[in-house]
C-alpha positions in Angstrom: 0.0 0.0 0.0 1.2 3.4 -0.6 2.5 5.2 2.1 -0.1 7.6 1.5 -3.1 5.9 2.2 -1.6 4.3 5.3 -4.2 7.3 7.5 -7.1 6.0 5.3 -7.0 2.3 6.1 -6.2 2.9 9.7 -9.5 4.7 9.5 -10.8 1.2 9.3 -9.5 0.0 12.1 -12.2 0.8 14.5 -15.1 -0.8 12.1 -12.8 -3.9 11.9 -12.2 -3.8 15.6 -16.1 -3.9 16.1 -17.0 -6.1 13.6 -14.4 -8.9 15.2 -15.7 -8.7 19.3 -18.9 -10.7 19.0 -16.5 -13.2 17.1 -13.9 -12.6 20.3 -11.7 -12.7 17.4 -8.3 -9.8 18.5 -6.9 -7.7 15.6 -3.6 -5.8 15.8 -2.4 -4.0 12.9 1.1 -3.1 11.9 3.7 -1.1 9.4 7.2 -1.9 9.1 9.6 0.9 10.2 13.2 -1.1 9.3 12.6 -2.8 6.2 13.2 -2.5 2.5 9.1 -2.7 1.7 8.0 0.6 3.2 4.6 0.1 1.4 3.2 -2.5 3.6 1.1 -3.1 6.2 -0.1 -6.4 8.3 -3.1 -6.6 9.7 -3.5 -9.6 12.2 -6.5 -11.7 13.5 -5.9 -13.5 16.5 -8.1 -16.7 17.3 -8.2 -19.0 20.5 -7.8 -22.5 18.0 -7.7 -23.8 15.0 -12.0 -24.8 15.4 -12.2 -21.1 16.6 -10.4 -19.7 13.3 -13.1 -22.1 10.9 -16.1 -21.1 12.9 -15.2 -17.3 12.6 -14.3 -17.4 8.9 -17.1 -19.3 8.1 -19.0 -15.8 9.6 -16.3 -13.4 8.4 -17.5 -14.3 4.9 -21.0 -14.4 5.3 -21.0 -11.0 6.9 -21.8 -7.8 4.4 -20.6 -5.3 6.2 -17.4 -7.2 6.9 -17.2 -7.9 2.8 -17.9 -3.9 2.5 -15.4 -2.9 4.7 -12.5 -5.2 2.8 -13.9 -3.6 -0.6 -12.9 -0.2 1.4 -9.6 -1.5 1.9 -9.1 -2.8 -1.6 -9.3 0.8 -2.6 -5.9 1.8 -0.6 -4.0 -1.6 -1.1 -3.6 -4.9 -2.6 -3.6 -8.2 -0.8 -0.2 -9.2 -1.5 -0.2 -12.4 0.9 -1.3 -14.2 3.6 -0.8 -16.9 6.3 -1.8 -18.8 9.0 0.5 -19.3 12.2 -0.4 -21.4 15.3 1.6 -22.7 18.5 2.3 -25.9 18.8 
């Protein structure tokens, strides 16, 4: 994403925020400051298990506003890529 539209999509933190609780699903969001991609930025979805991560997918994409607010952020960046992480 363009440096420049880093303010914009933060704006969109709050919605996503909101839109995550009654999934009890934890977002943090993130920009690189030491790095040679200076036009990125993470956003991450934290989930209690693997069964919690299906069941709030399942809902993430079956929610409008939650679709709406990602066609927002597809106006400041491009999903370059993505991954899942858990502890084992």
């Amino acid at each position: 994403m363009p440096r420049k539209n880093l303010s914009k999509a933060m704006e969109l933190a709050p919605q996503l925020d909101e839109l995550m609780k009654p999934m009890d699903v934890g977002i943090g969001i993130g920009v690189p400051l030491l790095t040679d991609d200076q036009e990125m930025m993470g956003v991450i979805y934290r989930f209690n298990s693997m069964e919690h991560w299906g069941e709030s997918v399942d809902q993430m994409l079956e929610n409008e506003s939650f679709a709406n607010l990602i066609n927002s952020a597809n106006e400041f960046g491009t999903l370059r890529n993505s991954r899942l992480m858990t502890v084992v």
